[in-house]
Backbone bond lengths (Angstrom), bond angles and torsions (degrees), N, CA, C in turn:
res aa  C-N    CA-C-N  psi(-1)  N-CA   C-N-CA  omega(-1)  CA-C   N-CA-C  phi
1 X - - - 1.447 - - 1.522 110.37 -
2 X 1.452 121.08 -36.29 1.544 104.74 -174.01 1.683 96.01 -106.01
3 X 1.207 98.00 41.57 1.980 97.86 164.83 1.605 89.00 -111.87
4 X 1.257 133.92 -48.23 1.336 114.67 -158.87 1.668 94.09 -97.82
5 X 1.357 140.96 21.88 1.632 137.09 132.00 1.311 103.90 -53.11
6 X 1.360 85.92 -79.05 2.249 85.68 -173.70 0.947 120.81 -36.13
7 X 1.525 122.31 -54.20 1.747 120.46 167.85 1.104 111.85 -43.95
8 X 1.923 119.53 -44.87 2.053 89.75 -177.99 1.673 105.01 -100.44
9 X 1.033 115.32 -6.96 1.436 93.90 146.01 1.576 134.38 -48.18
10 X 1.622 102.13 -60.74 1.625 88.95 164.41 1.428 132.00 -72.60
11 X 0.783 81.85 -13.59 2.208 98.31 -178.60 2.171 91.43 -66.38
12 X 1.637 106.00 -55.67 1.317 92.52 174.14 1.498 125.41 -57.83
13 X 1.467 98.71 -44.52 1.720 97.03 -167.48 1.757 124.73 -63.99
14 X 1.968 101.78 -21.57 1.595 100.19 176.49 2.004 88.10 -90.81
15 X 1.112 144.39 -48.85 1.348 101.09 167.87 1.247 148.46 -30.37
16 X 1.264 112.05 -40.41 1.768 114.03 156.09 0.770 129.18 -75.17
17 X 1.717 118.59 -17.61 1.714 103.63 159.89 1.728 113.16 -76.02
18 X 1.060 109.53 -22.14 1.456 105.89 -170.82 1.493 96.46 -70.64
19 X 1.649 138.58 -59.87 1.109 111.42 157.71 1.492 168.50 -65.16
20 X 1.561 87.99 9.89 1.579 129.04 164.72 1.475 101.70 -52.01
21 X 1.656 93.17 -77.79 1.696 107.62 -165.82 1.464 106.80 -66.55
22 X 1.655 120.90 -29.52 1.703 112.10 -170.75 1.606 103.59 -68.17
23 X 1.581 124.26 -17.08 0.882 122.86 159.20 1.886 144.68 -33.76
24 X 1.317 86.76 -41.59 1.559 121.43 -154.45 1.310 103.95 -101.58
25 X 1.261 118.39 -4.55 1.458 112.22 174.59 1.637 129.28 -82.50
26 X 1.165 134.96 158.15 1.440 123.76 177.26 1.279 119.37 -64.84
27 X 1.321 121.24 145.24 2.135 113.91 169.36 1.838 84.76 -99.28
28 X 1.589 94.79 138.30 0.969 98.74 163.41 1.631 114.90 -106.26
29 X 1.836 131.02 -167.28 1.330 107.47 -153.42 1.815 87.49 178.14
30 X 1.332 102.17 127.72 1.690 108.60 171.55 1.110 107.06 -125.37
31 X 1.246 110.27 124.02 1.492 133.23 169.39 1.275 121.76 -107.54
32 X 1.413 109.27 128.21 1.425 110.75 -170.45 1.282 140.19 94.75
33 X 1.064 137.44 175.06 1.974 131.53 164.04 1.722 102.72 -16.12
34 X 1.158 99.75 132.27 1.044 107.47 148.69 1.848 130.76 -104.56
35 X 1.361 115.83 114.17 1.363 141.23 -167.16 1.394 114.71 -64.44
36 X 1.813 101.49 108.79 1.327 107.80 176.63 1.187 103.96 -111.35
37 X 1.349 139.24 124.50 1.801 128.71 -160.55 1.730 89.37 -99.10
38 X 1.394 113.62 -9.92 2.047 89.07 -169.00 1.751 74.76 -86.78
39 X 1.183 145.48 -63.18 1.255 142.76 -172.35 1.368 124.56 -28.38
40 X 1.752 102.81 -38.64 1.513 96.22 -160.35 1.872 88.50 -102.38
41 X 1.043 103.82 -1.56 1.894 116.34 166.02 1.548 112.63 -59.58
42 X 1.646 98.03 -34.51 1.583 119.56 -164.81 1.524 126.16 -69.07
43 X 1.646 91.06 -34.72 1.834 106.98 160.59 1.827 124.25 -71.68
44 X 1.338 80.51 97.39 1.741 74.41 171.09 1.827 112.65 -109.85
45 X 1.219 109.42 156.30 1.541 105.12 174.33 1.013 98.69 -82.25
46 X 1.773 110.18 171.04 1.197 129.66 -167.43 1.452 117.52 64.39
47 X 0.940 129.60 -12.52 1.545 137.87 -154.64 1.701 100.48 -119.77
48 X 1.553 109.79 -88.81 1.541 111.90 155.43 1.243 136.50 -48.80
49 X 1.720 104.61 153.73 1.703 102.92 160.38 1.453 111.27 -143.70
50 X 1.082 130.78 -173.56 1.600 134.51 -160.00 1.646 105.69 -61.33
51 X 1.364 127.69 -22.46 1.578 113.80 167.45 1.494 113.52 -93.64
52 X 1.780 124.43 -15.68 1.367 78.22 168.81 2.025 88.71 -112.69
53 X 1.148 115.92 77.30 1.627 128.69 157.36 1.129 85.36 -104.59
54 X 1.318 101.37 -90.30 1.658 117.50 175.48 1.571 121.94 -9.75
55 X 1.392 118.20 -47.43 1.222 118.93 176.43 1.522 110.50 -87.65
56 X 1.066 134.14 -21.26 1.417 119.68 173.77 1.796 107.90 -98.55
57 X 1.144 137.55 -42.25 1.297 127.20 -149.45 2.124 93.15 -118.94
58 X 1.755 101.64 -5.87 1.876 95.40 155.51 2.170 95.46 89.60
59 X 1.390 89.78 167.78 1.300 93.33 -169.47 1.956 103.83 -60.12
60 X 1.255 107.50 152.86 1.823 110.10 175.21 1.663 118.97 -72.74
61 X 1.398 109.12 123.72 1.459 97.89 168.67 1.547 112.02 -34.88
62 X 1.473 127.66 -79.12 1.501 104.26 174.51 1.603 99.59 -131.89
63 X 1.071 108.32 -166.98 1.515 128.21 -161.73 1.404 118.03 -125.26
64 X 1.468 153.50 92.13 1.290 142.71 -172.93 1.804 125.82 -33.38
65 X 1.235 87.27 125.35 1.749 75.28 167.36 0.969 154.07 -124.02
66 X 1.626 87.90 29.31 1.669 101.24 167.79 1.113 112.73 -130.99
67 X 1.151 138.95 143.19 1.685 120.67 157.29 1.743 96.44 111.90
68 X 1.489 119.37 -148.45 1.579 100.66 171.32 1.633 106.40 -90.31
69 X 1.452 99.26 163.50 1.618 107.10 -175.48 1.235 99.72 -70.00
70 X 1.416 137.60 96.98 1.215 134.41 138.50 1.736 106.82 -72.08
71 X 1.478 89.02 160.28 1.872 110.21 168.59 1.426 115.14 -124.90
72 X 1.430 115.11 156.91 1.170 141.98 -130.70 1.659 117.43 -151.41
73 X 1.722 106.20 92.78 1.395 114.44 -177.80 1.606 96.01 -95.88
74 X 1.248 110.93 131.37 1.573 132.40 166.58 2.006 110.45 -103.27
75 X 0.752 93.23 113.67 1.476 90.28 178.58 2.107 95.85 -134.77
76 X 1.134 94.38 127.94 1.687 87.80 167.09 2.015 105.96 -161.50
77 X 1.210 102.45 159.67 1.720 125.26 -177.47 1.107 103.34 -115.07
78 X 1.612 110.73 117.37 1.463 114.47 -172.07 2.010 88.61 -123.27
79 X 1.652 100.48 133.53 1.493 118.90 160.77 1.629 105.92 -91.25
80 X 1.624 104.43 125.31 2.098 87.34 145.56 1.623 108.97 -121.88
81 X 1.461 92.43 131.69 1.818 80.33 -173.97 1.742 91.72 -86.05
82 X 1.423 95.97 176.31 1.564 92.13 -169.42 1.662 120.86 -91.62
83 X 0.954 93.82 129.81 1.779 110.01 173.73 1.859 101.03 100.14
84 X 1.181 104.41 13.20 1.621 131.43 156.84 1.477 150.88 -98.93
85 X 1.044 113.31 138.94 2.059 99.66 -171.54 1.565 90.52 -71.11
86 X 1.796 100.72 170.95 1.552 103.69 -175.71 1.487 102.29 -91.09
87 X 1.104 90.42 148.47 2.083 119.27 170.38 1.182 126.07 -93.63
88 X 1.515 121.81 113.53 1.252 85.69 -176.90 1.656 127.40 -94.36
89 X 1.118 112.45 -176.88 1.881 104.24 -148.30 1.652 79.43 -109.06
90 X 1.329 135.30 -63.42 1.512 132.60 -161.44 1.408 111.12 -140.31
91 X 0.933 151.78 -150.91 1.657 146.92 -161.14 1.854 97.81 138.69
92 X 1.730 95.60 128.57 1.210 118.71 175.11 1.830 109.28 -123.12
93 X 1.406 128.93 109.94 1.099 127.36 177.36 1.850 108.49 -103.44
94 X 1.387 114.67 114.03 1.430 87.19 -176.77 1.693 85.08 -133.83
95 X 1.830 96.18 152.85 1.430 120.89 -169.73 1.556 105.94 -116.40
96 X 1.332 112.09 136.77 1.394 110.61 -160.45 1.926 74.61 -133.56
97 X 1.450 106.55 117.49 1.726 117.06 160.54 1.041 129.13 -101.40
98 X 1.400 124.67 133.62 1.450 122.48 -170.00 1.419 96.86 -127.94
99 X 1.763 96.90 148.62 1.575 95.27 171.55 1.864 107.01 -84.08
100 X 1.745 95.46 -147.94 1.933 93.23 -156.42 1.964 86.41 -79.01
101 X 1.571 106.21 -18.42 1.751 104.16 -170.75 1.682 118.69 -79.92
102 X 1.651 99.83 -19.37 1.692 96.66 167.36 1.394 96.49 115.49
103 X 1.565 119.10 8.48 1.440 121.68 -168.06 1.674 88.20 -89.43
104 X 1.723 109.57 157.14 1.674 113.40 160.76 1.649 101.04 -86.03
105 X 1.417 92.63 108.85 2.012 100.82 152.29 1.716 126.48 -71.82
106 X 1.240 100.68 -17.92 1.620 106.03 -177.17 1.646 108.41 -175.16
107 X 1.412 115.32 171.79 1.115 129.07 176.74 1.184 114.38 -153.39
108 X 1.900 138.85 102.82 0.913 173.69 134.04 1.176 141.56 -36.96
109 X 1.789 120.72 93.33 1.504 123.04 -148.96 1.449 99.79 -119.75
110 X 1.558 111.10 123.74 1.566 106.34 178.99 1.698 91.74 -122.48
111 X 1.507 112.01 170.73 1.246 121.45 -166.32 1.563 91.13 -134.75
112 X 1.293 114.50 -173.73 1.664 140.22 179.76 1.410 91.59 -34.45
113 X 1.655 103.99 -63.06 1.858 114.96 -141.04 1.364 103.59 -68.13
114 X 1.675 143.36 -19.62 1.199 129.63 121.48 1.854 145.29 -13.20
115 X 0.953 84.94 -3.16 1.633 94.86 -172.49 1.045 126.17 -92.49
116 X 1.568 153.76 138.86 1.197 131.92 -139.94 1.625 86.01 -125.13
117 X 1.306 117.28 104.35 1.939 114.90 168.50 2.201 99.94 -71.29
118 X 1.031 94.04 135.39 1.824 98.68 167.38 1.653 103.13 -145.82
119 X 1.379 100.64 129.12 1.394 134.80 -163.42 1.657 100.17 -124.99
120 X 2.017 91.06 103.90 1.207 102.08 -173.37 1.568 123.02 -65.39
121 X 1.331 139.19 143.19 1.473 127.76 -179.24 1.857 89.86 -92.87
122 X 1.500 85.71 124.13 1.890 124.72 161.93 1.011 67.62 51.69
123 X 1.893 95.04 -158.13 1.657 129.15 -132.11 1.464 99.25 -139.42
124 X 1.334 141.69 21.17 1.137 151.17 -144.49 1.331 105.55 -153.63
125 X 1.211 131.81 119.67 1.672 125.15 165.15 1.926 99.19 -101.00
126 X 1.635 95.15 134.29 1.572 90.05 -161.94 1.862 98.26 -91.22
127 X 0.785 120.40 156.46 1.555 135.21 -156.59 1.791 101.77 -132.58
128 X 1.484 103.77 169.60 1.698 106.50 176.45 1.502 95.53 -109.21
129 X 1.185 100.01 146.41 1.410 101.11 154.94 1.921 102.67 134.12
130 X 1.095 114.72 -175.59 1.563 118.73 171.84 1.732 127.82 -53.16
131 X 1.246 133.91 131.46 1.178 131.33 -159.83 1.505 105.96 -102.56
132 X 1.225 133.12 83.08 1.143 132.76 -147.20 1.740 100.58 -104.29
133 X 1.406 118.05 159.29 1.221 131.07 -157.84 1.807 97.03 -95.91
134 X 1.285 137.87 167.71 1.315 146.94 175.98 2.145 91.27 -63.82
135 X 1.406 112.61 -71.87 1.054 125.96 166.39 1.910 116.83 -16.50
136 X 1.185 100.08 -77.72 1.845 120.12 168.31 1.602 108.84 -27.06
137 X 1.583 76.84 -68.83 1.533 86.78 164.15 1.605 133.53 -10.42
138 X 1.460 83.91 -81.10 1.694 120.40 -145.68 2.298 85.83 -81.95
139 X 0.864 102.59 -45.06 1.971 116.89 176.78 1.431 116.68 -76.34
140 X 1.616 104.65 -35.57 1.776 109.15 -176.01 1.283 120.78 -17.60
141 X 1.487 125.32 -51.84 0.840 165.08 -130.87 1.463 106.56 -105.53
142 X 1.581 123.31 -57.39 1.399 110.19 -167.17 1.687 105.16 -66.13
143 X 1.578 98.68 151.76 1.509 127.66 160.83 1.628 96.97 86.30
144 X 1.093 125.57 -3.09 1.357 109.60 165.98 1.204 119.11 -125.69
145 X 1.268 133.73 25.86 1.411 130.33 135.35 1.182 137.76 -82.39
146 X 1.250 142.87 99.16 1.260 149.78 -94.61 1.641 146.64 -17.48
147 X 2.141 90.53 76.31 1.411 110.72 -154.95 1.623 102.49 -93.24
148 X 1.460 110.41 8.01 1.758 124.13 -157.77 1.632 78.29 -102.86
149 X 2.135 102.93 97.27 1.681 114.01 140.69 1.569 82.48 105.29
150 X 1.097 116.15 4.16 1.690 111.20 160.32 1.000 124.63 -77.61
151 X 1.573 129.81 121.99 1.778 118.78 -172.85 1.361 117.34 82.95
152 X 1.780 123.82 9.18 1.075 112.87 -169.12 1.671 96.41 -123.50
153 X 1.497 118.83 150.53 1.239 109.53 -179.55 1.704 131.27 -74.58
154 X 0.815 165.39 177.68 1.342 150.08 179.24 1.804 105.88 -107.70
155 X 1.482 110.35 129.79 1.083 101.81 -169.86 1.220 89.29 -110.67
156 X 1.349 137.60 121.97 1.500 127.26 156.20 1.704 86.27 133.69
157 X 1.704 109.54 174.59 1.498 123.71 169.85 1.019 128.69 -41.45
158 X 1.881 156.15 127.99 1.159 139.09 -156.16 1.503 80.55 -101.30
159 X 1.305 102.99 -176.57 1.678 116.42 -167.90 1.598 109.55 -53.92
160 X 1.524 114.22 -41.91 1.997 109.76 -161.64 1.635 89.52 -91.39
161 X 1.649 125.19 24.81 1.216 119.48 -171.77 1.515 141.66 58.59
162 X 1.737 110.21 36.34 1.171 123.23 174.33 1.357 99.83 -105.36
C-alpha cells in the first residue's frame, strides 16, 4: 500500500512540473501578410500592374498616401516570453512601385534590421515654466484664493447701510 502512494505522489509531483514549465514557454504570433516567397518572386516590373499584384500577392496591408501610390506588404513574427511585452522575432516590409499608368517600376524588401529602436531619456517630459517643489505645490495656493478685500477695513456704508 505505501508503494503505490509514492508512485502517485510522484506521478503528482512531475505533473506539476510539467505544468510548471508548459507554463513558461513563449506564445508565438503572426501578424500580417502572410509570405509566399515563390509568389512574391512572381512580381516582376515592367511586366505587372496593380490587377494582376492584386491578383497574385491579394489586397495590400496599406497603400501610401502621399506622393505616388505605392503598396505595402507587412508581414511580421511576434514572440512574448512570459511575464513580458512581445518581441518581435522577424519582420518582412515589402514595397510594390507603380508608375502614374499602373505598371510595377520596382519591388522593395526590407527586413527587421530596418527598424528604428528609440530609447526614451528618463521618466520626465521637461516643460517651460517654474520648477515647483511637491510642497509649492500642495501650499501654492493658500491665501490667495479669494484674498481681494480680505483683512481690509470697510471704508464707507456696509450693505443694510450702517
Amino acid at each position: 500500500m505505501r508503494i503505490n502512494g509514492q508512485k502517485a505522489w510522484a506521478a503528482g509531483l512531475a505533473l506539476g512540473l510539467a505544468v510548471l514549465a508548459g507554463g513558461c514557454t513563449s506564445i508565438r504570433d503572426h501578424r500580417g501578410y502572410i509570405v509566399d516567397s515563390m509568389l512574391i518572386d512572381a512580381v516582376q516590373p515592367g511586366i505587372d500592374n496593380r490587377t494582376s499584384v492584386e491578383r497574385t500577392l491579394g489586397r495590400p496591408t496599406f497603400v501610401s498616401q502621399f506622393g505616388q501610390q505605392d503598396w505595402y506588404y507587412v508581414s511580421q513574427n511576434v514572440r512574448t516570453p512570459p511575464f513580458s511585452r512581445p518581441r518581435t522575432a522577424s519582420q518582412m516590409v515589402m514595397r510594390v512601385r507603380f508608375d502614374p499608368a499602373g505598371n510595377v517600376t520596382g519591388v522593395d524588401k526590407r527586413g527587421v534590421e530596418q527598424v528604428a529602436r528609440i530609447g526614451p531619456e528618463g521618466d520626465k517630459t521637461p516643460t517651460l515654466g517654474r520648477h515647483r517643489s511637491f510642497l509649492e505645490d500642495l501650499f501654492g495656493n493658500v491665501g490667495s484664493v479669494g484674498a481681494g478685500g480680505m483683512g481690509q477695513t470697510p471704508t464707507g456704508p456696509g450693505p443694510n447701510g450702517s
